[in-house]
N, C-alpha and C positions, 0 to 999 in steps of 0.2 A: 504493500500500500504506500501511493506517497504520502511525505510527511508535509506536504505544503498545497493548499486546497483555502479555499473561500466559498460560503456558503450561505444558503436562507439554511432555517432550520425550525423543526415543529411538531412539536412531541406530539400532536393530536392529527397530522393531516389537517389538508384542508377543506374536508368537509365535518373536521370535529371526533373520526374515530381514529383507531389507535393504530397506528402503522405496525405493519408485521417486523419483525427486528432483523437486522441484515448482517454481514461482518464487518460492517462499518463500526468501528470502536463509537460507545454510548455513554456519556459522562452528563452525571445530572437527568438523567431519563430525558435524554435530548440525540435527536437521531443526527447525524450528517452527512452530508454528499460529497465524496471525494471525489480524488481523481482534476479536479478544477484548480487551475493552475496561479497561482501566489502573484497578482501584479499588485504592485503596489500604487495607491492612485494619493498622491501630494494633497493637501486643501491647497487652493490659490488663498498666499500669505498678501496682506495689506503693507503699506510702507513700515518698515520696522519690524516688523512681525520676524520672529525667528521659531523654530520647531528647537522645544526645548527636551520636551521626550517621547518616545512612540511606542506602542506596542504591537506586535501582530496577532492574529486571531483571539481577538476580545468578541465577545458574544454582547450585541445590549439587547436587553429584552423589553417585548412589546409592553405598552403600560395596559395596567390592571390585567396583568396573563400567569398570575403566581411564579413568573418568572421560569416558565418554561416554552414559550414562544419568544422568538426574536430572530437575530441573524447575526453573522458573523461577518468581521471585517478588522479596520486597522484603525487601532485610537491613537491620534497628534496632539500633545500637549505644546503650546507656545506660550510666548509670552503674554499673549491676549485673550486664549480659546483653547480650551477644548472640540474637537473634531475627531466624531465617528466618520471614516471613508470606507465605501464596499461599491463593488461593481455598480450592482442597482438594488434599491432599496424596494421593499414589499407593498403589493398596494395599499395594506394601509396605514402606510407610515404618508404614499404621496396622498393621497386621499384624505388626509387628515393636516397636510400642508397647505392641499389646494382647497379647503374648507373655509381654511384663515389665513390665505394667503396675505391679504390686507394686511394684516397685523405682524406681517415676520417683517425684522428687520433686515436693512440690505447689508448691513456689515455683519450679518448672517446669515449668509442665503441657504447655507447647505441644511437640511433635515436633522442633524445633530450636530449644530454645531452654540455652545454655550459658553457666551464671555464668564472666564475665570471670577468676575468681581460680580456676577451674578449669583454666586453660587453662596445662599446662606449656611448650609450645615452635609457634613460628607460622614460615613457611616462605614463600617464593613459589618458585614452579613453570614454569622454562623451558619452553620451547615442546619440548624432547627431554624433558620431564619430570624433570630432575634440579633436587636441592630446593635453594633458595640464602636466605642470611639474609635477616629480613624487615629492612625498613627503611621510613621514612616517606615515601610516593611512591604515585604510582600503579600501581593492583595492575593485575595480569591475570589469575592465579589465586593462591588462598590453600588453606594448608594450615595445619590447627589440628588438635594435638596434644593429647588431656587429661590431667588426672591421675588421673582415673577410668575411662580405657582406651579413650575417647570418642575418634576419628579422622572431624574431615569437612571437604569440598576444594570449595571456590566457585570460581565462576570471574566477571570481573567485565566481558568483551569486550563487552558490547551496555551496558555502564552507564556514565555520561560520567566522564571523566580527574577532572572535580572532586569528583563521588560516590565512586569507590573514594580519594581522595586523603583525604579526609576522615575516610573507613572507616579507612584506615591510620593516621592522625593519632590517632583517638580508641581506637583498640587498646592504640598503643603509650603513651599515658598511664595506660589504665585497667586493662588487663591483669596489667601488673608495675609497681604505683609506687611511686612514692620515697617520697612521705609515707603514714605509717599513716591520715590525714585520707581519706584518698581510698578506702577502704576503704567498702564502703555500710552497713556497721549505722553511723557517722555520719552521715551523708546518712539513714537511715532514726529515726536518733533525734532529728535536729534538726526532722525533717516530721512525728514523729506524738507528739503533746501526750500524747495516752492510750495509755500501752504496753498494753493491755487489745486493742486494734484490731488485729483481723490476727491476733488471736493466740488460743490458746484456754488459759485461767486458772485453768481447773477444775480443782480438787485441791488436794492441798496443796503450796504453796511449796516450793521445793527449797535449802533451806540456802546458803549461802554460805561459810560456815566460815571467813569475817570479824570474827566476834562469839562473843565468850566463851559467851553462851547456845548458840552452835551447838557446841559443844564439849561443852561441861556436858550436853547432848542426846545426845551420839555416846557420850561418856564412862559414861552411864547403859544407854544400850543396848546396850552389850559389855562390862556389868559390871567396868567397869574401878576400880578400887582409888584413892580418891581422896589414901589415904593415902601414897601411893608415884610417883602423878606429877600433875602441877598444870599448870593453863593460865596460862601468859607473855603478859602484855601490854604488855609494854616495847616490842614492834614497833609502836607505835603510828604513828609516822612513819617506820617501814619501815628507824631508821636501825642494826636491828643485822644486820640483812638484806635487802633490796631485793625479794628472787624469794620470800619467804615472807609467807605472811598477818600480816595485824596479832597474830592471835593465835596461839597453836599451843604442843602441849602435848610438854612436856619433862621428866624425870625428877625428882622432890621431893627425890633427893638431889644434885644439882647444887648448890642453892640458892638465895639470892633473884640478884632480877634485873640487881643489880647484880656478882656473881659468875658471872653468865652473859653480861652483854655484853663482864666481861675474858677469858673464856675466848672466846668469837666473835671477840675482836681480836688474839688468838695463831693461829688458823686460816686456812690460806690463803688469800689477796685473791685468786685466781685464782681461787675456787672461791668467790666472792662471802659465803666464810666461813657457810658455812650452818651451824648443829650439828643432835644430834642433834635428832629429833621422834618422837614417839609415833604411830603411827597407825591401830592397830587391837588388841585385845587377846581372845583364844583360852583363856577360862579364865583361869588366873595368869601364864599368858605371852604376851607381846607382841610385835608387830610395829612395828621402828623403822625408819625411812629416815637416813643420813649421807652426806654429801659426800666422797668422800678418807679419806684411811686415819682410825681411828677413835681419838680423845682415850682416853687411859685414864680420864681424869676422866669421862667417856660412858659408856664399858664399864661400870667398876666403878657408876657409878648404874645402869645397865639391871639390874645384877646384883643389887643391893639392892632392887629393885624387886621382884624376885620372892621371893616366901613362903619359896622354899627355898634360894634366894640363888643358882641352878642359874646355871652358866656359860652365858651367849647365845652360841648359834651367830652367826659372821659368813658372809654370802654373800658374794662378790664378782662381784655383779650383771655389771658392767663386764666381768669376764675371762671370765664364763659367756655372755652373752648377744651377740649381732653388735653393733657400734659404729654410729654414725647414718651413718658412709661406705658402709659391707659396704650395709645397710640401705637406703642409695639406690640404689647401683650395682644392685643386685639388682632393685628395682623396676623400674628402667629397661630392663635385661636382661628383665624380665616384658612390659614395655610392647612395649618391640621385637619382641618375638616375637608377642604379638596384633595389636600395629597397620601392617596390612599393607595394599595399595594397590587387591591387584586378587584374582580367584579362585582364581588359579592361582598368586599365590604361595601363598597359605596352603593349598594342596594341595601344593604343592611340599615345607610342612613338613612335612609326615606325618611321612616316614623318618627326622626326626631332630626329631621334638616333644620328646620325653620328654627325649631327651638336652640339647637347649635349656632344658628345663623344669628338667633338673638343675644346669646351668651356672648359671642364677638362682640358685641354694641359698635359693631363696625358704623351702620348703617346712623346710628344715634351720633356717635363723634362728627358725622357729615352731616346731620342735623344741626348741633351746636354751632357749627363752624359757618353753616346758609345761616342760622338765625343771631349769629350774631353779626353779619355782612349786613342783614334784612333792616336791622338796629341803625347801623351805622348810614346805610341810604337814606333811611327814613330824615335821621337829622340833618343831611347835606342837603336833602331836597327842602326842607325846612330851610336853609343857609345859616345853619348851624355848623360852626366846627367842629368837629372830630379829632382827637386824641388816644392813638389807638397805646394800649398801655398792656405791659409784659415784659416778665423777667428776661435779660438778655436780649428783647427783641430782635432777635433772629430764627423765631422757628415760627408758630403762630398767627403772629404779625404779617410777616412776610403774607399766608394765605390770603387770612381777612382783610388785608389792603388790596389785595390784585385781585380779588372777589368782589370787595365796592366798585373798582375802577371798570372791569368786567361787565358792572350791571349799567353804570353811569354814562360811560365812554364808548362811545359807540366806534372809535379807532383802534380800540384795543380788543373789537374783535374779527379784527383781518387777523391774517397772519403773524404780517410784520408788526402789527401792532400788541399781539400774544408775544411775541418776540421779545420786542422793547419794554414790553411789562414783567416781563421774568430777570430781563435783566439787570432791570432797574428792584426791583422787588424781593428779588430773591439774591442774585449774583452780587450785583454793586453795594446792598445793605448787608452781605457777611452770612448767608445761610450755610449753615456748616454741612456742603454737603458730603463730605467727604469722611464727617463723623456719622452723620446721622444715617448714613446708606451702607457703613460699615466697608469702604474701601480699603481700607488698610486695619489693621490690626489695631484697636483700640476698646477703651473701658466697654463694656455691652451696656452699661448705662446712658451711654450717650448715643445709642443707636435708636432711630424711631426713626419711619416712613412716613414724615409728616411732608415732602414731596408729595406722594402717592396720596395721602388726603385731599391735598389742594386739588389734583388733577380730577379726583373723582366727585370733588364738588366743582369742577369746572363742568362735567360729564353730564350733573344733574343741570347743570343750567342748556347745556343744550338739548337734553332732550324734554325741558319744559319749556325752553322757546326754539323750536324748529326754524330754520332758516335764515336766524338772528347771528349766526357763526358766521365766519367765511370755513370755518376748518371741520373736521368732522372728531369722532375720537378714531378715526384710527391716526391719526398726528398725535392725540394722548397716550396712546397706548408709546405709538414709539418714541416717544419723550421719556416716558418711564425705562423702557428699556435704556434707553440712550444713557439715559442717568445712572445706571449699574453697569454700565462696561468699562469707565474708568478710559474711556479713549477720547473724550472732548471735555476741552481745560473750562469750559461751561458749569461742567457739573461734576468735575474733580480737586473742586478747591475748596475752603473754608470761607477765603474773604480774596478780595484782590490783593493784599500784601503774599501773600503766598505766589505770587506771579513775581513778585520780585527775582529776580538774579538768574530765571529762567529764558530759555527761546519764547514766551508766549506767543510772537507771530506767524512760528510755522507750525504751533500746535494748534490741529483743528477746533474749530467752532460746531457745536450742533444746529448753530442757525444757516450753516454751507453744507448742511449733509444734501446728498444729489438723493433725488427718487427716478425710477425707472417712471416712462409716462404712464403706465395704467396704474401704478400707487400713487404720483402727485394726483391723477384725477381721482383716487378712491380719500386722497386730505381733502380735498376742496369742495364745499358744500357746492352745489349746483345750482340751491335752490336760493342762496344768499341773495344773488343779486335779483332775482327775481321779486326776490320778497321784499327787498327794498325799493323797487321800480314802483312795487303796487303801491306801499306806504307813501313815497312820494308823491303822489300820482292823486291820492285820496287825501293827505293830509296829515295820514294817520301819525301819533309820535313814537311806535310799536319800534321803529328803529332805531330808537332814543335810548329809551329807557325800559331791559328787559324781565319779564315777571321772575319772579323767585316765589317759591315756596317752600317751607323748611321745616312742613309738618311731615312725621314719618311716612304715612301711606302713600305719600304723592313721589316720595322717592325711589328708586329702582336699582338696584342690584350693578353693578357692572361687568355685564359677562361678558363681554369681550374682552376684558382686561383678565379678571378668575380664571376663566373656563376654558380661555383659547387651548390650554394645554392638557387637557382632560377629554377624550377625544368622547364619551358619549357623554357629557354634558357639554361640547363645544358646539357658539352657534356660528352655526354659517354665515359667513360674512356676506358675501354676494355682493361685495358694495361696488366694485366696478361695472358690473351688469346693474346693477341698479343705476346707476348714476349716468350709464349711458341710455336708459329708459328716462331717467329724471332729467337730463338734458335735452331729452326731445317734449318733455313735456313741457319744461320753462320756456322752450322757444317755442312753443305753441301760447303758452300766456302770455311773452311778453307780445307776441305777433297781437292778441289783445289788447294788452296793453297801451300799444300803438293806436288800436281802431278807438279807444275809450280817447285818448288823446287829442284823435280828429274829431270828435264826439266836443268836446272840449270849444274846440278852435271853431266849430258848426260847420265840420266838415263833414260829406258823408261818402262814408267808403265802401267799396265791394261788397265788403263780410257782410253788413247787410240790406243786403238786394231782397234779401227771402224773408228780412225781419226777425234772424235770429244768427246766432254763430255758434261755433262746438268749440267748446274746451275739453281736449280732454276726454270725448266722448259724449260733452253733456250739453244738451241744447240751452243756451243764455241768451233769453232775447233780447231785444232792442230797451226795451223798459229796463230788465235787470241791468243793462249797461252803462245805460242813462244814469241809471240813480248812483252807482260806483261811479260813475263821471262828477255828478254832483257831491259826492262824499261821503256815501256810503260805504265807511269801509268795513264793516262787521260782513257784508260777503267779497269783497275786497281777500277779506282775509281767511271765509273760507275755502274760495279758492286756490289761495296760494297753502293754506298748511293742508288741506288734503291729501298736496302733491307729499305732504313731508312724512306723513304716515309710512309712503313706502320704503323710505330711509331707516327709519327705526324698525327692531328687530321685535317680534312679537312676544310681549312680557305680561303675563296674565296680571291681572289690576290687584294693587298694590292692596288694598284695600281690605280684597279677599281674603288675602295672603296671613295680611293678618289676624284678621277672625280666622282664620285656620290655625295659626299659632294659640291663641288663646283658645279653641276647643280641646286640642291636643294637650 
């Protein structure tokens, strides 16, 4: 028999009965086909990327198959990933790719292939299957846990003691490391000379909010009062704060900058002494971020600031919103309850899904965090300032301010303007994310996916205002991802001082990652511009300002994001087929839109010759058009969000869900 062979393999056939035994040697009651000859097939490595260890015939097995279905092939560990390589993969490994294809990332195209800094918790697997710490040695089987809800189990029995020894060696340095060096956007910025490579540059640069011009920019575009607050650049060498930008704007009645670094050196050293900052402005009233309870020398500036001297509301972000512990533990409780081994446990949870689901209080922390946003709207629409207050403000904060501005700011929800909000909000103000996402080797106290909250109350705002986005989630989804590979200096830093002494311009940007075209078409709502043609068209201010609501039932689960990796609770995405349905539907409304317009001007057009037009299927006559001409936008707008129905994925009403919890 040869000893070098690549294989599928399937202890049950593939209609489910049990294969006759042949003299094919059977390890683990697992059949195989020889005779199939050993090529070795490389992953295509990114700039930097090097192959740090490899194994040959590693086995991974299918999810939920007790670990006795899977296939055989060749595992590449590098500095960046993990990669399972084999001839060709089984159908339902593709079929379970092409499901949710939307949602795979392109810096991962292959079927298994998982960035190293995704990888929460790794396992070895006695022979009675109970899981035991990993350690550096020779595996026999591996268990890897993600942070993205990702669960797969190698096994390394036909592969030599110094192959899996190796594997094990190069996990346990690159998976969790001690130095932020070992992180690959270093490794990828010291190998590629031209940050332009790899990457797509098109559009316009996305600020950094480093530089007083970037200020001076934001300052103009929210009409903000230059008379009443001014950009500090005394932070120049970060030494009146560490976790804030060189620059950052603070109230003109403070003073100069040397009356602000004595006030910074009366505020807590525990709280890295942050003061206040300005970060977004609602007409005459403002939105501020502070550390710790609030200087009155702070207060009374935010107060003079305003035209009418109106007393600013304070939030207390902190006692409203879950803390970064609640906020782990919860995850983990989420995790647990998706990443299960075999079929029959996760049938096993039926009877008590929901009640597991509520034990998470996953869905309750994303309540807190809408209703305390819901708070903070309510008093800017008032022209009331805002004082968003929390320890350290950098975790929390960061949310519920890109959450107001979110609902308020109708430029913040294009792309580029989700862009500039993140990295003004999250980047340029110091979110640790490189503590909280667990990149490098650090206290587990300071780990929480308070990221992954934000984005999934980003998730709940668009699927309660359809077509209010320019983006869809699957641009959430790979945000998240993007944020655990540890290869864009976006979301591999603590604060911008951490960019000090570094290449930061040839390490990539998440805001230049390139999409193939039928994944930028599966980011880009379809339905956005349509839905704004209508509001303009009608009056409406639906473009303006979008609804929130922050009562549990009305909130929904996020399966695209949970479930992609879980292949019979994964939903079908379809969104490129969808969206090329939903592009011929917009341009049938807007071709509407158009005739309501000449309707408008007392012009009259073709469409109706007969006295009616079709949208969509649906006869709209001349009356109904008239009056949506005159400004009727209540069917204005059920036209435009019916289209949006076919965007969203079918989630049985929330409602239910819970009287179904509570009989159970």
């Amino acid at each position: 028999m040869s000893t070098s062979f690549r294989s599928y393999y399937n202890a049950f056939g593939f209609n489910g009965q049990k294969k006759q035994q042949t003299n094919s040697p059977v390890i683990e009651n697992v059949e195989f086909v020889n005779n199939i000859p050993d090529v070795r097939i490389l992953p295509p490595l990114r700039h930097g990327e090097e192959i740090i260890a490899q194994a040959q015939r590693v086995h991974v097995f299918q999810p939920l198959s007790l670990n006795n279905q899977g296939l055989i092939g060749e595992l590449y560990i590098t500095n960046f990933r993990l990669s399972f390589q084999t001839l060709r993969f089984p159908d339902y490994r593709q079929d379970h790719q092409a499901a949710v294809h939307d949602y795979w990332h392109p810096w991962t195209p292959g079927l298994i292939d998982i960035p190293l800094l995704s990888i929460a918790q790794m396992f070895r697997l006695s022979k009675s299957g109970k899981r035991k710490p990993f350690k550096i040695g020779g595996l026999k089987r591996l268990v890897i846990l993600c942070k993205n809800f990702r669960l797969e189990t190698f096994s390394f029995q036909l592969s030599s003691t110094s192959d899996s020894h190796s594997v094990a060696s190069a996990l346990s340095g690159y998976v969790h490391p001690l130095e932020k060096e070992r992180l690959f956007v270093y490794h990828y910025g010291a190998k590629n000379t031209n940050p332009s490579v790899g990457n797509d540059t098109s559009g316009d640069s996305v600020p950094s909010f480093s530089m007083r011009s970037d200020w001076i920019t934001e300052m103009k575009r929210t009409d903000t009062n230059f008379a009443s607050w001014r950009i500090l650049q005394a932070n120049e060498n970060f030494h009146i704060c560490s976790s804030l930008p060189r620059c950052f704007v603070v109230p003109f009645a403070v003073g100069e900058d040397a009356k602000l670094e004595n006030l910074c050196a009366l505020l807590n050293p525990a709280e890295e002494r942050r003061p206040l900052v300005w970060t977004w402005s609602y007409g005459a009233a403002s939105l501020c971020r502070m550390s710790g309870d609030i200087d009155d020398t702070f207060f009374r500036a935010v107060q003079q600031s305003h035209p009418q001297r109106h007393t600013p509301r304070i939030l207390d972000v902190g006692a409203m919103c879950p803390n970064i512990r609640e906020i782990k533990r919860s995850q983990e409780i989420l995790r647990d309850l998706l990443l299960v081994e075999s079929a029959s446990a996760l049938e096993s949870s039926d009877d008590k899904w929901y009640h597991d689901l509520e034990s998470s209080r996953w869905l309750q922390y994303v309540s807190r965090c809408l209703e305390t946003c819901r708070m903070a709207v309510a008093d800017l629409q008032k022209n009331i300032s805002v004082i968003l207050k929390e320890t350290g403000d950098r975790d929390l904060n960061c949310a519920v301010s890109s959450l107001v501005q979110l609902c308020l700011d109708v430029s913040c929800r294009t792309l580029k303007g989700f862009h500039r909000l993140i990295e003004k909000e999250f980047v340029a103000f110091g979110h640790r994310f490189r503590d909280r996402l667990a990149l490098v080797k650090t206290d587990p106290e300071r780990e929480s996916p308070v990221f992954l909250l934000f984005l999934d109350c980003v998730h709940q705002l668009l699927v309660q205002n359809p077509g209010c986005f320019e983006f869809t989630d699957v641009y959430l989804v790979l945000l998240w991802d993007s944020s655990l590979m540890g290869s864009f200096k976006t979301f591999s830093m603590n604060c911008q001082r951490d960019l000090q002494g570094t290449s930061s311009p040839s390490m990539p940007s998440v805001w230049n990652l390139s999409f193939k075209p039928d994944l930028k078409e599966s980011i880009m709502d379809p339905l956005y511009t349509t839905t704004n043609a209508t509001s303009q068209l009608v009056g409406s201010p639906s473009n303006v300002i979008v609804s929130l609501n922050s009562n549990l039932p009305c909130l929904q689960l996020w399966k695209h994001c949970f479930f992609r990796f879980v292949p019979p609770l994964a939903v079908s995405s379809a969104v490129s087929r969808k969206s090329t349905v939903m592009r011929e539907l917009c341009h049938r409304v807007d071709g509407a839109m158009a005739e309501m317009r000449g309707l408008q001007n007392g012009e009259l057009v073709d469409g109706f010759a007969n006295g009616e037009v079709s949208v969509d299927g649906e006869d709209v006559s001349y009356e109904d058009l008239a009056s949506l001409a005159s400004g009727d936008s209540l069917k204005a707008a059920t036209i435009v969000r019916r289209r949006s129905q076919l965007l969203r994925p079918f989630v049985p009403n929330a409602t239910s869900q819970t009287l179904m919890t509570f009989q159970k």
